[in-house]
N, C-alpha and C positions, 0 to 999 in steps of 0.2 A: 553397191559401190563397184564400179568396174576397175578392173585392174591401172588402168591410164589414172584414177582420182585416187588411188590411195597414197597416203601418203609415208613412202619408205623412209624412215627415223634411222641413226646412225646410234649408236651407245652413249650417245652425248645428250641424244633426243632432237639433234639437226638433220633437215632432208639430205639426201645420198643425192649429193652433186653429179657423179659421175655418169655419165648416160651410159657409155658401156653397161656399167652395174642395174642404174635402171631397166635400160632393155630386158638384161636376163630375168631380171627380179618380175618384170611384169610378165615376159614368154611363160614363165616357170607358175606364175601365177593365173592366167589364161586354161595352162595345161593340167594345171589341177583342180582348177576349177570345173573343166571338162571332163574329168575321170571320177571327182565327187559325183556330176550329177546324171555320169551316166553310172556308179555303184548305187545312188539313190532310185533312178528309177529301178533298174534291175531287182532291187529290193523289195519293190515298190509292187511290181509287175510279180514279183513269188509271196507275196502274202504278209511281209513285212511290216509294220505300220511305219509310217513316215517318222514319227518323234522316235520309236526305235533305234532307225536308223540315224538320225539326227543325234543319239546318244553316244551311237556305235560312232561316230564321227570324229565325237567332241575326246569319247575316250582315246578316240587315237591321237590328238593334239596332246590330251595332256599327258602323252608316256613320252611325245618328241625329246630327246636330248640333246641338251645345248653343247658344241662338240667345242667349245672355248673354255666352258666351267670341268674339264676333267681336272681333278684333284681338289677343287672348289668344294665338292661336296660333305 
């Protein structure tokens, strides 16, 4: 899925009307997508296994902190 087809959900679960918002959300999305797959090759290229790093990936999503839920927890 490239970043143009995803579809950015609001907290309600409605697309983000805003194209300002869009823009950044897809730029931001682009640029990390770029930086994963050059940390993957690199990895890749030092002796790494690919699902390794694909782990190393996923653990880093799931430590992101939601910076709305502080006190939430």
């Amino acid at each position: 899925m490239t970043p143009a087809d995803f579809p950015w959900l609001d907290h309600d679960g409605q697309p983000v009307a805003c194209v300002e918002k869009v823009r950044v959300l897809r730029e931001n999305d682009s640029e990390l997508r770029q930086a994963l797959q050059d940390a993957f090759e690199d990895g890749i290229l030092m002796g790494v296994s690919p699902e390794a790093m694909r782990r190393s990936f996923t653990a880093m999503l799931a430590d992101l902190v939601d910076p709305t839920a502080k006190g939430k927890e």
